[in-house]
N, C-alpha and C positions, 0 to 999 in steps of 0.2 A: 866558331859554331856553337859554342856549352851558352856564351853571353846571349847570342842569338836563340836557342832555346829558352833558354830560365827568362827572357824577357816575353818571349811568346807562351811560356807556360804562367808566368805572372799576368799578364796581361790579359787572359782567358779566366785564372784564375779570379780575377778582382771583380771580372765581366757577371757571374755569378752573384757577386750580392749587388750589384747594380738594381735588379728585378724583383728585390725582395720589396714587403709592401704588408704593413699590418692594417688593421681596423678593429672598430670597440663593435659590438653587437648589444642589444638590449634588450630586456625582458618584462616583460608585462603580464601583471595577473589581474584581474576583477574578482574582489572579494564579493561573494552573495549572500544575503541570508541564507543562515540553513533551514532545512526543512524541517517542519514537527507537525504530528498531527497529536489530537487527544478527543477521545470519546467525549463529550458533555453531554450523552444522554444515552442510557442501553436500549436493547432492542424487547419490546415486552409483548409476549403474544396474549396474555391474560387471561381468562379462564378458559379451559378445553375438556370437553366432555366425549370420550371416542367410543366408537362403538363398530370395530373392526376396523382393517387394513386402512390406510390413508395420508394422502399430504395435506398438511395445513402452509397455505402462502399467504406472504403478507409482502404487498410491493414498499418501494422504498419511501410510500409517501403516508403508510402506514394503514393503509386500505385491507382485509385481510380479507381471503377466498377458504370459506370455512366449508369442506366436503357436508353432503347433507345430511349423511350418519352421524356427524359430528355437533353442540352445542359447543356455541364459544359467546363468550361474552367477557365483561370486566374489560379495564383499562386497557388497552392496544394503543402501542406506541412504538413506531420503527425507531430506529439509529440517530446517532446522529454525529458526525463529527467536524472539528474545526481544525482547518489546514491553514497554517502561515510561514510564510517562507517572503522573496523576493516580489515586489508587487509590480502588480500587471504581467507577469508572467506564468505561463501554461505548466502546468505540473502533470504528470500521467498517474493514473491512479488504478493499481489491481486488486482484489485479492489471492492472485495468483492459485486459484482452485482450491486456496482454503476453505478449513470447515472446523466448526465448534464442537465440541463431548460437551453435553448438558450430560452433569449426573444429577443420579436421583440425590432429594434433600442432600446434593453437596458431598454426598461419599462416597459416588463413584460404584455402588453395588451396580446398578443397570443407569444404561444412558440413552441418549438420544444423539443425532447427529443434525446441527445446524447449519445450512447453507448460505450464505450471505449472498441477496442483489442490491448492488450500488447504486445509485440514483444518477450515477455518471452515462453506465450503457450496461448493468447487468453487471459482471463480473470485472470489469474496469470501463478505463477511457480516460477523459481528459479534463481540467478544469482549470478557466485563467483567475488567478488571484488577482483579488481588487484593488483599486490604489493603494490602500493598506497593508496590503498583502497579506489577506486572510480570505477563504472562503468556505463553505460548507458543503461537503457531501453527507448525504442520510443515506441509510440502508434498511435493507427488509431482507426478506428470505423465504427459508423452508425447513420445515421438518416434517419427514415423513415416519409413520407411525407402523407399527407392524400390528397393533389391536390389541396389545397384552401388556400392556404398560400400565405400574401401578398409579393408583390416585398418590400424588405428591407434587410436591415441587422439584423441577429440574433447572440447573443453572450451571452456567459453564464458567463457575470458579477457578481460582490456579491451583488447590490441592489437590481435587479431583477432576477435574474435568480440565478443559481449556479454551480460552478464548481462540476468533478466528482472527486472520491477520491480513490488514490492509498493506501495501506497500503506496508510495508515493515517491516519485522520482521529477526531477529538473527535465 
């Protein structure tokens, strides 16, 4: 009966790795370009002369909506920037509800707050990179004025002030 067992417990036993069964698995990546944008142009609202409360707009194609209390004139120039990443594909593009501190003459005593519209749809949206895999979006904005702002220059330097911030995503 013990021989009869241990051959029946062997024989089940050995039954177990009958069924066993490996395989290799494989992995795969696609390397993309990465993504960069860079400013090649700022955004310049150019002379402004206020004379109480008000918003000055300039869309992103550099067109500006001067209130009628207001003179403006001199150079007006929106945004401009260059996107290159993976070509011929779609990139999203926000500024995710940033905004600029224009200080005065750069130091920040009194400021200004700039809005950025993108040329994409306003505050984001989308753009496909070209065979090269570069494209351009430009921007415009706002700054609205409270009427008591000195005559000076205002600019959203990195000491005192700061720039607004686009994002860009795959």
């Amino acid at each position: 009966m013990k021989k009869l067992f241990l051959g029946v417990l062997f024989t089940f036993g050995s039954l177990s790795s009958i069924h066993a069964a490996t395989t290799t698995g494989e992995a795969h990546v696609n390397m993309i370009t990465p993504l960069s944008i860079e400013e090649t142009q700022s955004i310049d609202f150019g002379d402004v002369a206020i004379d109480g409360p008000g918003t000055l707009s300039m869309d992103s194609s550099g067109n500006i909506s001067c209130p009628s209390a207001y003179i403006c004139g001199g150079t007006v120039i929106s945004a401009s920037f260059t996107i290159s990443g993976k070509e011929n594909t779609e990139v999203s593009i926000t500024t995710n509800g940033s905004t600029a501190r224009l200080a005065y003459n750069g130091l920040g005593l009194d400021s200004l707050l700039f809005t950025p519209v993108l040329s994409t749809d306003g505050t984001g949206g989308s753009l496909t990179l070209d065979e090269s895999g570069s494209g351009i979006i430009t921007a415009g904005g706002s700054i609205t004025f409270t009427g008591s702002e000195k005559a000076g220059t205002y600019i959203s330097n990195h000491v005192n002030g700061w720039g607004y911030q686009i994002d860009i995503i795959y």
